[in-house]
Steps between C-alpha positions, in 0.01 A plus 500: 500500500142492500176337591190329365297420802340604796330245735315616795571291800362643745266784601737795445797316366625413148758258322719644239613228219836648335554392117786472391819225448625358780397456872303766679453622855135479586334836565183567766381816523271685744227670287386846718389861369650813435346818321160302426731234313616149568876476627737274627566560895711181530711241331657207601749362267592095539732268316862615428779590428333828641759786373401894431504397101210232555290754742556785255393274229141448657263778293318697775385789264354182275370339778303816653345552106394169534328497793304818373415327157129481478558070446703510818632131490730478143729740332665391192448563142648170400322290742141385382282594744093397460233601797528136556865530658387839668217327676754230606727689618229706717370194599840353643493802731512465882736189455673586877311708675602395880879475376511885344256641809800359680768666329363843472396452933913402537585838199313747717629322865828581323477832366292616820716369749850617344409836326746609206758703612420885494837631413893401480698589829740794419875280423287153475645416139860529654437319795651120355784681358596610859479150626789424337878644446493648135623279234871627421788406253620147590863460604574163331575373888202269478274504168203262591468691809465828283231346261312402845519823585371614120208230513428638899459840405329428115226282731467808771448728152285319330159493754488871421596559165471337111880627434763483785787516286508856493511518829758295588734645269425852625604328844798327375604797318525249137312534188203307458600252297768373742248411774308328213822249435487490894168342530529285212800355675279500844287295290736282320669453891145406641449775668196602327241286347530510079381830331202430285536524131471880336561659874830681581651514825 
């Protein structure tokens, strides 16, 4: 994916048009400096579905060139760009000025008031799996229950990492690719909501 256009919007703030088929998320970015060049210091994303494909799609090396080009407004070979559209574009500038004044006031409230965390307590990344009894071997004595159980502890897994499988095999002492069957059957039960298309487990 890429884009053709950048619309100022506000003192500070920019609008990202992605080209490409299909629907996009809109993209505002925070224009600040860093190094004696222009950089992004915030994005908001909006419009869905929102999934780590269409954020890693959005081109932030692109989008930083851009907002150092010396025409700071267009960037696009194919698009036809005059001093005309330039000056529009400049021109259309300042759009929402009360509305993003208010956004970065509630951003630095945010950040100021609930400061990112300075460092992971010793045992944190283990602390849902203690919450729980470890998922074991079922017994056959009462299979929905089990794939409750498999959904229960898949859920408790997945806040903290991208690939709990692993990890519940290692706990049920089974390979891998049994716990996958077991959450596809969690899922095909209703345990768990539907996987989505190209992800395992």
């Amino acid at each position: 994916m890429h884009f053709d256009l950048i619309t100022v919007v506000a003192d500070g703030w920019v609008e990202l048009r992605l080209a490409g088929p299909g629907d996009h998320p809109r993209v505002l970015a925070r224009v600040g400096e860093r190094d004696g060049r222009r950089a992004v210091d915030a994005v908001m994303v909006a419009g869905g579905p929102l999934d780590s494909q269409a954020l890693r799609s959005i081109p932030m090396a692109r989008i930083e060139s851009a907002l150092n080009h010396p025409k700071f407004g267009m960037l696009n070979a194919k698009l036809a760009v005059d001093d005309d559209v330039l000056r529009s574009l400049a021109d259309r500038g300042h759009l929402f000025p009360e509305e993003f004044a208010a956004i970065d006031a509630a951003l630095g409230a945010y950040l100021e008031k609930a400061p990112q965390p300075s460092g992971e307590t010793p045992g944190a990344s283990h602390a849902w799996r203690r919450r729980r009894k470890p998922l074991t071997r079922p017994d056959g004595s009462n299979p929905d229950g089990f794939y409750r159980q498999v959904a229960d502890a898949y859920n408790d897994l997945i806040v903290s990492t991208s690939a709990p499988a692993p990890i519940l095999a290692e706990e049920a002492s089974v390979p891998v690719p049994t716990v996958h069957r077991w959450i596809a059957e969690a899922r095909r039960r209703g345990h768990l909501p539907p996987a989505r298309r190209g992800r395992a487990g």
